[in-house]
C-alpha positions in Angstrom: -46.2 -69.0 -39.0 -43.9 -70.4 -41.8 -41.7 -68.0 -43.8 -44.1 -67.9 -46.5 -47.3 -67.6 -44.7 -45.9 -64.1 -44.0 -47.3 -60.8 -46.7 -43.7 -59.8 -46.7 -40.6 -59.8 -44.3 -40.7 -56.5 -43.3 -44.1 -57.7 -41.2 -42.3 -61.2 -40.7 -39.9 -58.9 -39.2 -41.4 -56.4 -37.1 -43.9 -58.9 -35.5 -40.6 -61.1 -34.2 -39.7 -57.9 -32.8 -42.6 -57.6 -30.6 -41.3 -58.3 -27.2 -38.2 -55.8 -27.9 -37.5 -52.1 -27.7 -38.4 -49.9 -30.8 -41.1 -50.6 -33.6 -43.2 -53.8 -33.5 -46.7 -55.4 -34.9 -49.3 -57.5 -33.4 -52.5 -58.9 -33.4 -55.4 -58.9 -31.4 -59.0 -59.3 -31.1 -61.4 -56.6 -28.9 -63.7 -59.2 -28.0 -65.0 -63.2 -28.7 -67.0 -62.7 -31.5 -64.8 -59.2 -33.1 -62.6 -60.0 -36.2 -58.5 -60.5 -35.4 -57.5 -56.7 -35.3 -53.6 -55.0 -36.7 -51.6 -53.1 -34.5 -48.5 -50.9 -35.3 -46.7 -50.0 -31.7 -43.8 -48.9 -29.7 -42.0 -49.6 -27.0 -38.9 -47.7 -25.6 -37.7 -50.2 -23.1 -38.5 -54.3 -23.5 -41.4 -55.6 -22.4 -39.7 -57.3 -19.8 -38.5 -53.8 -18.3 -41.8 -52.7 -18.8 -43.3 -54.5 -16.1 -40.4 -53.7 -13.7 -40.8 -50.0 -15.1 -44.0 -50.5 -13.1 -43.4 -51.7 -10.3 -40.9 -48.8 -9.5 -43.5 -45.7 -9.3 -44.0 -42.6 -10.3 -40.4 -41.2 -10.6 -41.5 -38.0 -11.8 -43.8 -35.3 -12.8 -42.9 -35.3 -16.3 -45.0 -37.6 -18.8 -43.1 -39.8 -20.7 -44.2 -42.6 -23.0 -43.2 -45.9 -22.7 -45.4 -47.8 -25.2 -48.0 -46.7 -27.5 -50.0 -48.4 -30.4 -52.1 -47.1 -33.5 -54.8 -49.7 -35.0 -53.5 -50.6 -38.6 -55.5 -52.0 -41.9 -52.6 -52.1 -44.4 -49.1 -53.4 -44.1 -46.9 -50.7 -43.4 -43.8 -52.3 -46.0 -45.8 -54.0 -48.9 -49.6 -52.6 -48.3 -51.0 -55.9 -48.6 -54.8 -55.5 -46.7 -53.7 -57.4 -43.6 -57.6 -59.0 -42.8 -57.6 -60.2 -46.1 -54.1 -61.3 -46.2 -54.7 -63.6 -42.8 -58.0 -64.0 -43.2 -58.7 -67.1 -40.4 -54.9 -67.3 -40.0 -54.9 -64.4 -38.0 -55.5 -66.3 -34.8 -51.9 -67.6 -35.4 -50.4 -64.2 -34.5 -52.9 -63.4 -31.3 -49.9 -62.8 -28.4 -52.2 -62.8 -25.2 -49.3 -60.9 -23.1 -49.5 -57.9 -25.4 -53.4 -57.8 -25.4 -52.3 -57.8 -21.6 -50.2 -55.2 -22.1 -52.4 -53.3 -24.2 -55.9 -53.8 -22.8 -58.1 -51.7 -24.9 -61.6 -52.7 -23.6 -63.4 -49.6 -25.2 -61.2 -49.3 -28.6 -63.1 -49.6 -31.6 -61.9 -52.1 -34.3 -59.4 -50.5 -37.0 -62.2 -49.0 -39.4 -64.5 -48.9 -37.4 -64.7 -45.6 -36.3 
């Protein structure tokens, strides 16, 4: 999306950072015919390391968390209403490896609940 398609650069920001370590955004959508869905998330390593993370195995007993992601409605830096914002446009930001990464087949949308 062009610069100023974005509701602020804080979101601009955090959704370039989405394939990185720390705090991110994305978009997704929970089915065919459910609306484009927010996301605020983490990751502690890249995504990259991620899938290699995996592929080593259980290194030990004690849980640790290497991604997580909590269903957002509101921009976290300007509080623009992020379906409304985008609207149709929020196809644009769909990232099918993170909807990969975080599969959420029985998730209801943001709102939802």
């Amino acid at each position: 999306m062009a610069r100023s398609e974005w509701c602020c650069n804080g979101l601009s920001h955090a959704f370039a950072q989405r394939a990185d370590r720390g705090i991110y955004v994305f978009a997704s959508r929970l089915g065919p015919s459910s609306p484009v869905s927010f996301w605020l998330a983490m990751r502690s390593v890249t995504q990259a390391d991620l899938r290699r993370r995996e592929n080593l195995g259980p290194s030990s007993t004690v849980p640790v968390t290497l991604a997580t992601r909590v269903p957002i409605r509101f921009c976290p830096w300007c509080g623009k209403r992020l379906d409304r914002f985008y609207g149709p446009n929020g196809n644009q930001l769909i990232d099918t490896s993170l909807d990969a990464e975080f599969y959420l087949p029985e998730s209801p949308a943001p709102g939802t609940d």
